[in-house]
N, C-alpha and C positions, 0 to 999 in steps of 0.2 A: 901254128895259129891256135890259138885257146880259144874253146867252146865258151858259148857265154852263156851256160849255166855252171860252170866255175867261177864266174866273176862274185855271185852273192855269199858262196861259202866265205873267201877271200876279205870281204868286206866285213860280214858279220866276224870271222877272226880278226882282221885287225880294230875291229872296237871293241874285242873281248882283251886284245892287247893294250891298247891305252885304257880300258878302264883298271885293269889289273895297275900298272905303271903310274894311273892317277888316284886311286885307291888307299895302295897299299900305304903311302907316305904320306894322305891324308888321315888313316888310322892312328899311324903312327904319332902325328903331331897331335891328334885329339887325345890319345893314351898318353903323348907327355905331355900335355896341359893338363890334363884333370889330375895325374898323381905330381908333378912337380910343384904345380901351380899353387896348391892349398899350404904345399908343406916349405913353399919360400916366403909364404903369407903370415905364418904360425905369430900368431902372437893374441894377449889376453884380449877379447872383447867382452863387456859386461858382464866379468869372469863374477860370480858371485861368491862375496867377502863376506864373514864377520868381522864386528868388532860388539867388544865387550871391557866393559870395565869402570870407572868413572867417569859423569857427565862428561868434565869438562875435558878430561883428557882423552875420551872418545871423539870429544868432539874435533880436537886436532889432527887425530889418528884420519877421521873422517877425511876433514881438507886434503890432506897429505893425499892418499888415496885419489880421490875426484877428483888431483889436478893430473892427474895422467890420462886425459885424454878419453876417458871412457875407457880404460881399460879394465876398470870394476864396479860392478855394483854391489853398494855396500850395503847390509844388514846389519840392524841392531840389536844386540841380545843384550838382557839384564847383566849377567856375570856367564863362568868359564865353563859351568855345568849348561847352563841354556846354548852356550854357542857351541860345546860338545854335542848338544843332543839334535842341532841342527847339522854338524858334520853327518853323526852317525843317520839321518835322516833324510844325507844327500839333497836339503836344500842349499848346500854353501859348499866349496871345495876347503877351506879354511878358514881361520878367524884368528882377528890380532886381540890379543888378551893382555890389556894397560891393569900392572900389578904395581905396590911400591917399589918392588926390588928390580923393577924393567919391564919392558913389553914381553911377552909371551907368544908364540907361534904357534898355532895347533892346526897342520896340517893331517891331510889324508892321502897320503900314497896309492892305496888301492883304487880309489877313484879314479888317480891320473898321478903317475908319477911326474910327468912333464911339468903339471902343474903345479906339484908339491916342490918341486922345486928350482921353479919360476918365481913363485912365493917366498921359498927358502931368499932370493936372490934381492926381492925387491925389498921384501921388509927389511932384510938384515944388512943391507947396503940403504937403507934409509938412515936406520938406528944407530950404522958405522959414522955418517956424516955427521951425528950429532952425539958422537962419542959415546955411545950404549952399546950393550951389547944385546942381543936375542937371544931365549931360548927358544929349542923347538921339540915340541913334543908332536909323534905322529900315532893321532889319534885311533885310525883306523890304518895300520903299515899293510906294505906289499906284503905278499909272499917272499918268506925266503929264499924258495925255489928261482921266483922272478919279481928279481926289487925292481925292475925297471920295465916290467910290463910287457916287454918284449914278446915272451911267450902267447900271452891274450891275444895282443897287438897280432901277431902273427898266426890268427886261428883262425881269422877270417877268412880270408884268401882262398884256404882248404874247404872249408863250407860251403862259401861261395860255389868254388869248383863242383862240390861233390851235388849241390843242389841243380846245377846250370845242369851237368851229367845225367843227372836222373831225368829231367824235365827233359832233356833231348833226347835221351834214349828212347822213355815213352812215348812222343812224338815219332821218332823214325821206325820203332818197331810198328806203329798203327795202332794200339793200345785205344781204347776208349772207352769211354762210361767207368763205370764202376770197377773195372778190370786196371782201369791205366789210373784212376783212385787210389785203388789198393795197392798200388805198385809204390806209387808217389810216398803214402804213407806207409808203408812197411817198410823202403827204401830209407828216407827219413828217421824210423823208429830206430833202425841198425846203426844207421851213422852216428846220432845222438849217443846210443849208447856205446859205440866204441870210441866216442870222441872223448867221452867223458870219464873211460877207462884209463885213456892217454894221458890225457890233461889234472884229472885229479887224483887217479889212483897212482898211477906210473910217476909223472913229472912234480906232480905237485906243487901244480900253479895256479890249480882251483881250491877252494879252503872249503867252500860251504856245502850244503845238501847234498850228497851225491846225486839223488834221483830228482834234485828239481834241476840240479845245472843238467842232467841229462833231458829231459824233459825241454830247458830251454836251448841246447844245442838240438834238440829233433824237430821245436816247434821251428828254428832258424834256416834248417836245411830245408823245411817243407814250405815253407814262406817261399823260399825259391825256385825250389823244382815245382811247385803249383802253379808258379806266377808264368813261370817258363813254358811248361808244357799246357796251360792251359791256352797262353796267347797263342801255341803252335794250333792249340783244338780249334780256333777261331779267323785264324787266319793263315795258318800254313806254316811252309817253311820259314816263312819271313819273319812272322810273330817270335819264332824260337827263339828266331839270330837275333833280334831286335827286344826282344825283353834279356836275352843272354850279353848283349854289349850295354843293356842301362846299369846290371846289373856289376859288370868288371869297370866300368870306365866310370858308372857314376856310385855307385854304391858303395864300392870298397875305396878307393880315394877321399868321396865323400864323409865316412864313417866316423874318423875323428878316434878309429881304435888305439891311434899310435899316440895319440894325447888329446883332446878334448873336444867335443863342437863346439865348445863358448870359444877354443884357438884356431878356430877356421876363420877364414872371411866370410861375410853374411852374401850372401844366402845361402853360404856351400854346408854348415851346420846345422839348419834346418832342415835343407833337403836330405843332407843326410840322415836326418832321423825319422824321416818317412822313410825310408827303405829298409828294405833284411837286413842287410849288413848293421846297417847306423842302428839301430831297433835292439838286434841282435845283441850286440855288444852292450850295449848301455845294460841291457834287461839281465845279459851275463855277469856283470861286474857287480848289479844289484843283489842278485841271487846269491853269488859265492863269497864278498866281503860284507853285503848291508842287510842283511837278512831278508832281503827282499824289498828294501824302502823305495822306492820312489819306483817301480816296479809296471805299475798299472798302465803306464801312457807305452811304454816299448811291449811290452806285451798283449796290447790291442790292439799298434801297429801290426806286427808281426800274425797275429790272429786272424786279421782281415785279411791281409796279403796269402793266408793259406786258404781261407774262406773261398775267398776271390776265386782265387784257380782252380781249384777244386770246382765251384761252380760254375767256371768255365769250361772245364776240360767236361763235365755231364752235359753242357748246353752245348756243346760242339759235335759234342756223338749224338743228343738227339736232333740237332740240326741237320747233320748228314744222314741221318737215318731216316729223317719226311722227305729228304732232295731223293734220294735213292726210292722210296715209294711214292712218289708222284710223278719220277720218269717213265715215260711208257716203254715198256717191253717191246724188242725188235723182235719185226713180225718173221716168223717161220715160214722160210720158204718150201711149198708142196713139194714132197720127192716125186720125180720123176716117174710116171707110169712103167711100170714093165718090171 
């Protein structure tokens, strides 16, 4: 005969059973819809085009373009130096350049290879059907190291990690105020710069600044170990796990590293560009191939997101620190005479 105060341990385990059982395969289908999902989507949305070169033949170039469906927005430039200087300016991924001798391609690889040669795909199989040929000139190329981006593509992920890590270590060790501050960023400072040791010194898949891609790989890891350990200062262990899964399931799928947020489906490209990762990457590919152009909007994301935590993780140690001095002290019981 069982005692029946065995019966509630029994209970409370088998709900820790099926929640485990319903859980795990619930994760699992969210983890494969957020990264399958965007990347069976991938195609151009109001990818932004130049076109340059005569009125009238612009103006064909135009039509041709806007009947596909929205999948560009076209820009007008006078001639091939103006729609160059909006490539390098990272208003435009490319631009069709209508010369006597043919249409003209002036792609940028380093912004997105995907797209450099998506564009390679559509111009030059328009031009085939009407028996022309393209050239393509790429304005701003990949790296040597990495024609295909892969490498960039593939830094995220590690970031990510190494920010989720600090912002949770700080959290479980108990770290607060100024103490688990300093930790977040000097943590951040080291990974910045050993990332930037790998990636541009070693591999040579960053081309630009050495000290400002480090600087924006430190501001990227600290955007998320702040965001992380600050929602832990605020709300627990929960906050951690719960800003650590927006940041794998929605951030990095979200991001658009492997080829572009104008190639996501809307809204997944905006939202990725509010986050560290989407932020990140953009503000990193600015830095190392465009000298920094279009730079300002991902690096104020990114700024805030460390802002943020930071001034979460100070407002959560002084919140615990008034809870702790307004509880009254357990009263001392008198020793015993004798």
């Amino acid at each position: 005969m069982s005692s029946p105060s065995a019966t509630p341990p029994r209970k409370a385990a088998s709900r820790r059973l099926v929640a485990v059982v319903v859980l795990v395969p619930v994760l699992a289908a969210l983890a494969l819809w957020a990264f399958a999902w965007p990347a069976a989507r991938t195609a151009p949305r109001d990818l932004p085009l130049g076109v340059a070169g005569p009125a009238s033949a612009v103006t064909q170039v135009e039509r041709q373009l806007s009947a596909r469906d929205g999948a560009f927005e076209v820009h007008r430039y006078a001639d091939e130096p103006a729609a160059r200087d909006a490539i390098e300016d990272r208003d435009v991924y490319g631009a069709v350049v209508v010369t006597p001798q043919g249409p003209r391609l002036l792609t940028a690889s380093a912004a997105s290879p995907a797209v450099a040669q998506l564009l390679q795909q559509a111009v030059a199989g328009q031009a085939a059907a009407e028996g022309t040929r393209v050239e393509t000139v790429d304005v701003v190329p990949a790296p040597d190291q990495d024609p295909r981006g892969a490498a960039l593509g593939s830094s995220v992920l590690p970031l990510a990690l190494a920010g989720i890590a600090a912002g949770a270590a700080v959290t479980l060790l108990g770290l607060r105020g100024l103490g688990a501050a300093g930790a977040l960023v000097g943590t951040a400072a080291l990974t910045g710069l050993l990332a930037a040791t790998l990636a541009h010194s070693w591999l040579g898949v960053l081309t630009g600044d050495w000290w400002a891609e480090s600087g924006v790989l430190t501001l990227m890891t600290l955007a998320v170990s702040a965001a992380v350990a600050g929602l832990g200062a605020l709300l627990g262990p929960a906050g951690t796990g719960l800003m650590a899964a927006t940041v794998m399931l929605i951030g990095n799928p979200f991001s658009g590293a492997s080829s572009a947020p104008r190639m996501l489906p809307e809204p997944v490209g905006t939202i990725g560009q509010w986050l560290p990762p989407g932020a990140g990457t953009t503000l990193l590919r600015s830095v190392s191939f465009f000298d920094g152009a279009a730079s300002a909007g991902p690096a104020l994301t990114l700024t805030w997101w460390a802002a943020l935590g930071l001034g979460a993780v100070l407002l959560g140690a002084r919140l615990k620190a008034n809870a702790t001095t307004r509880s009254p002290a357990p009263a001392r019981r008198p020793a015993p005479a004798g």
